[in-house]
Phi, psi and omega in degrees: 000317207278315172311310193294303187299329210268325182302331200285302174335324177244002167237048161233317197292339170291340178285336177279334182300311184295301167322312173289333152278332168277351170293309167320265123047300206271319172275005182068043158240173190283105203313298199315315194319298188294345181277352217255303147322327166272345165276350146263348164250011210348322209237337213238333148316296152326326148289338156281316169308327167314280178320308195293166176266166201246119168293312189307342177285135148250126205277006160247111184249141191301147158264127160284104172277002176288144150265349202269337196306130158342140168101332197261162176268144181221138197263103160263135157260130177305151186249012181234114168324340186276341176266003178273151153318123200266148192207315169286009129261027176247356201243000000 
C-alpha cells in the first residue's frame, strides 16, 4: 500500500524534465541533454528552450521560379470594372 503512495513522490519531479526533453526533441536538439538539464531546473529549461531557436526547420527552401506550377498563386485581373470589389460598400 504504502508503495502505490510513494509512486506519484517519484514521478512528478520528472514530468517537468520529460517536457523539456521532449521540447528539445521537437526543436532538433538532444532530448537527454536537455532532460539532464531539467532535472535541477526545471522550469527555468523550459524557458530557455522556449528562447532558442528551432534547429529543425529547414529555412532554406528552393524557391520555385515557374509561376505556372501547381500550388503557386497567380493575381487574376477582372476584365470588367463590374466584377472587381467595391470595398467602399461593404463599411
Amino acid at each position: 500500500m504504502e508503495v502505490l503512495f510513494s509512486l506519484p513522490i517519484l514521478i512528478i519531479p520528472f514530468i517537468l524534465p520529460m517536457i523539456a526533453g521532449l521540447m528539445a526533441k521537437s526543436y532538433g536538439r538532444s532530448f537527454w541533454t536537455w532532460f539532464l538539464i531539467g532535472v535541477p531546473l526545471p522550469l527555468i529549461a523550459n524557458v530557455i528552450l522556449l528562447c532558442l531557436p528551432d534547429r529543425a526547420q529547414n529555412h532554406s527552401k528552393p524557391v520555385n521560379k515557374d509561376k505556372s506550377s501547381p500550388g503557386s498563386l497567380v493575381w487574376i485581373n477582372p476584365a470588367n470594372e463590374e466584377d472587381q470589389l467595391d470595398f467602399s460598400k461593404i463599411a
